[in-house]
C-alpha positions, 0 to 999 in steps of 0.5 A: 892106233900106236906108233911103234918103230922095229929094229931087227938083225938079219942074219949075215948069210941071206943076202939077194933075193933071200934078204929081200924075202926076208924083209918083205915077208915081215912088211906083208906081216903088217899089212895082214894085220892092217898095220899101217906102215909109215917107213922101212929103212934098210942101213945094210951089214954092220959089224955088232957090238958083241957077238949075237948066236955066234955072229959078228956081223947083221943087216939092219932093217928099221920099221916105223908103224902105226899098229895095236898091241896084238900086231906088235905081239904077233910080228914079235912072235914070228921074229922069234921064230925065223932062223934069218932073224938074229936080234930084234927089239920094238919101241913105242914111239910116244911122240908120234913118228918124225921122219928124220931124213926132212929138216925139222921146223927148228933147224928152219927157224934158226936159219931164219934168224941168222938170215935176219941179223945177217941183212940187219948187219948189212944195212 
């Protein structure tokens, strides 16, 4: 299985229970196809770079999956067509997926280091 990460732009108009619908009907999408779905990550309405079918602004909802090339195609073909879907774009993710929202092990070492040449300094 490939690890592959989905953005797409919901239409400004479907909020509430209607977004929600949205999103979860996309997740059930995945899970039906026994994707495993690693992160749905939900950064709200945003104002797009350019006008898409005639809207200046979208919700934007990211998926991280570990899925085939079949799920990938099947999720796409659906994305095409619902109406609440303005935009949307897949990437396979060679390195694996790394959740950005936990400190990585370099930033980790780098503040070892400081805290070393710091108590050196001291002594």
């Amino acid at each position: 299985m490939r690890t592959y990460e989905t953005i797409y732009i919901v239409h400004p108009e479907v909020v509430g229970d209607g977004y929600n619908a949205v999103v979860d009907k996309f997740k059930g999408i995945l899970t039906d196809q026994q994707a495993s779905i690693l992160k749905v990550d939900e950064w709200g309405t945003r104002k797009l770079a350019y006008q898409v079918k005639k809207q200046g602004r979208g919700t934007y909802v990211l998926m991280a999956y570990e899925a085939g090339p079949t799920v990938v195609a099947e999720l796409e073909r659906r994305m095409r067509i619902d109406e609440n879907v303005i935009k949307f774009q897949t990437v396979l993710l060679e390195g694996g997926f790394q959740d950005s929202s936990l400190p990585s092990e370099s930033v980790v070492e780098a503040d070892e280091i400081e805290e070393a040449e710091d108590i050196e300094d001291i002594e």
